[in-house]
N, C-alpha and C positions, 0 to 999 in steps of 0.2 A: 518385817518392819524395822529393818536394823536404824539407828539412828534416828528412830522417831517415838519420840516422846512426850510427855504432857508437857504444858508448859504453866509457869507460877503465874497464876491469875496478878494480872496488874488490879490497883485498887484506887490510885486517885488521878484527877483527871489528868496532871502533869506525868503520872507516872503511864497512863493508855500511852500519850501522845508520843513518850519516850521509847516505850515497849515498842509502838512497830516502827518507829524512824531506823532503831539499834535491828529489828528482825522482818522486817519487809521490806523498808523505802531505803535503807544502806545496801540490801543486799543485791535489790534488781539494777541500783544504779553502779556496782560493779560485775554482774555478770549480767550487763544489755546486752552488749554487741554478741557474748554466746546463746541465750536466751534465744535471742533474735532470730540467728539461725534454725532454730529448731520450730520458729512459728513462722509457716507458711502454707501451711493445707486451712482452708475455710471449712468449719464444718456446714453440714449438707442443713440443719435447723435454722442455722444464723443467715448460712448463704437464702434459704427462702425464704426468713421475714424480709431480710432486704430487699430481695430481688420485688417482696408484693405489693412494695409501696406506690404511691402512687406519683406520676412523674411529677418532679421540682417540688419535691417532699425535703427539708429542714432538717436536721435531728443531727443527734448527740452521740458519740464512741465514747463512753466515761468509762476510762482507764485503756485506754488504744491501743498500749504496748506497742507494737511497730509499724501500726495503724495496716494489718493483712487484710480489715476488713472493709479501706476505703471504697474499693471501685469494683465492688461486685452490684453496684447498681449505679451504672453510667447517669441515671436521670437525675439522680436525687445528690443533696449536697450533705457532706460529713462533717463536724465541726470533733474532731476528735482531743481526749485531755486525757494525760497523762503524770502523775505524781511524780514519777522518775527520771528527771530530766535526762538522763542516757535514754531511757527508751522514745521519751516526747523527740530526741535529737534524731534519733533512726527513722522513725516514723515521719519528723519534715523531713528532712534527705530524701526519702521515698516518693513521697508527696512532689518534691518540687523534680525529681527527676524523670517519674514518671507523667506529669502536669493532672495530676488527679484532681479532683471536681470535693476537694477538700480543704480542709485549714488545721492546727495543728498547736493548741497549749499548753503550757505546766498547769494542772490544775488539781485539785483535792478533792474525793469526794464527798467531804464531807461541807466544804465550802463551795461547790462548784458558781465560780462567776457568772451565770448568766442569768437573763432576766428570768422571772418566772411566768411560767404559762406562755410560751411564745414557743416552742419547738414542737415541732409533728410526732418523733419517734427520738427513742433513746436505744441504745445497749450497752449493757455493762457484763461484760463477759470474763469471769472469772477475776472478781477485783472485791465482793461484799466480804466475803467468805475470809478476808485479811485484818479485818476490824475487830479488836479483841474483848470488844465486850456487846451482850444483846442489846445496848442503848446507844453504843454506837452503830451496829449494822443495822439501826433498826432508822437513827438518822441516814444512812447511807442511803437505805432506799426512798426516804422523803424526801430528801436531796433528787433522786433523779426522777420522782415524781411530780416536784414542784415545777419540772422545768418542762412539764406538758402544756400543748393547748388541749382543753375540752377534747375526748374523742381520741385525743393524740395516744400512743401505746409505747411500750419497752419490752425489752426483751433481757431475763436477767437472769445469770449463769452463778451456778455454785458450786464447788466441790460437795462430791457426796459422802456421810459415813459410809453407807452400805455401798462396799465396792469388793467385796467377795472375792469373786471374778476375774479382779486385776492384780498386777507385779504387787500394789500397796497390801493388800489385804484385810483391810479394814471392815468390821463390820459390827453389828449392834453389840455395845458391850465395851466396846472399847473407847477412849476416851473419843472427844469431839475437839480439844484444843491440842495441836501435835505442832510438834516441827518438824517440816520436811529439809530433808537433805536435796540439794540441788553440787551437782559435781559438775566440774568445769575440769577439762587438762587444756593444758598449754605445753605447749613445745620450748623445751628444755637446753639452752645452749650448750653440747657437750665440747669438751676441750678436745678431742681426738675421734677419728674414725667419722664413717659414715649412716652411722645410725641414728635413727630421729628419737632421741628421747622426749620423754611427757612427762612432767609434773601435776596431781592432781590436787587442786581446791578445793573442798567441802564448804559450803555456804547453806545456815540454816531458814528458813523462812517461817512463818508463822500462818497456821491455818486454820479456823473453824470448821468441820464439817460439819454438814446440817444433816440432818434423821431426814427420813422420809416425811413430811408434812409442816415441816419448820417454817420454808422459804415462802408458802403460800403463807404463814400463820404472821409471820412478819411481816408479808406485804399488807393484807389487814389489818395489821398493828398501824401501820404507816399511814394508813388513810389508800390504799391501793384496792383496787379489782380484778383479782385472778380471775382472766380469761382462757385461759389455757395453761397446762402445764404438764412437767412428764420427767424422763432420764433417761438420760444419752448418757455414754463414754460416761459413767463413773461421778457423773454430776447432774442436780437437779437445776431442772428449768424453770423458768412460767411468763409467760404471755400476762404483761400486766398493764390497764390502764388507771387513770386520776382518779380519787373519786369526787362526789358530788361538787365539792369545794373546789375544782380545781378553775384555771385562769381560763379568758377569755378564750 
């Protein structure tokens, strides 16, 4: 876990807001277009809540990255948002190139622009799990539950601590606020010869990991109804709808 470490808890509300512009929302907006490259397999979970909608279904991508998951359901329409303007800019490029059955914003998850209680389904796939304190990740998810109709559902991704298993190594015991290292090379102009040099970047980013039973424990913080949930690839999930209070 070289290079990942706890991080100093932010403490006032100027100081959250600062903490992840300077350790999330700076960092993806200089390595999009690498990022980008590296996301393009749909996982097999998200590809079939999509796919089980039902046709000329509404709903929301909050935090879209390079919007991979517009057109794995030709029926239905995507309204995808994005904090990053480098990745929100990939993701319309995509959109208008490939004429996908989508649209494409700057947006926050913590203020997301739309009305409340007017959209079918939501996903937020790997974006909570960046908000550096449990009353912000805890609005995060109210935020994309406001934006249901009655009925309507989400589908919402998080880094997990217990990852054993994987390259990270993470697991109970260890902290839950890290910074991950994200490595970028770029090619290097050498003055002589025909060898392609690479210079490498280190960029850190800021991540909560959740325990085992967190993400369900928040969505009921939130006013939500876990209807499913489970772990894939090193992150917890959960199938989540409104609850009683939510919009028409």
């Amino acid at each position: 876990m070289s290079g990942q470490g706890p991080h100093p808890k932010p403490t006032h509300d100027d100081e959250k807001t600062t903490y992840e512009e300077n350790n999330v929302h700076a960092v993806y907006n200089q390595i999009a277009p690498h990022f980008s490259q590296t996301r393009y397999k749909p996982w097999p979970l998200i590809s079939q809540f999509l796919s089980s909608l039902p046709p000329g279904s509404v709903g929301l991508d909050v935090g879209c990255g390079n919007g991979k998951y517009f057109n794995l359901n030709p029926d239905i329409f995507v309204l995808g948002s994005d904090r990053s303007g480098g990745l929100a800019g990939i993701a319309r490029e995509e959109r208008t190139k490939r004429s996908l059955a989508s649209d494409v914003i700057l947006g926050d998850i913590l203020s997301l622009p739309h009305p409340a209680g007017k959209f079918d389904f939501a996903i937020s796939i790997a974006v909570v799990h960046h908000l550096s304190t449990s009353e912000r990740r805890l609005q995060a998810i109210r935020s994309i539950l406001d934006t249901l109709v009655r009925g309507g559902s989400a589908l919402i991704y998080v880094w997990a601590l217990e990852q054993e298993n994987s390259r990270r190594g993470w697991s109970e015991g260890d902290s839950q606020d890290v910074m991950v290292p994200w490595v970028m090379k770029q090619k290097k102009d050498a003055e002589s010869g025909s060898k392609t040099v690479f210079e490498e970047t280190t960029f850190k980013r800021y991540y909560h990991l959740y325990r085992k039973g967190e993400l369900e424990d928040d969505i009921v913080a939130a006013g939500g109804i876990v209807r499913d949930s489970g772990y894939e690839r090193d992150n917890w999930w959960a199938i989540v709808e409104p609850g009683h209070e939510a919009g028409p």
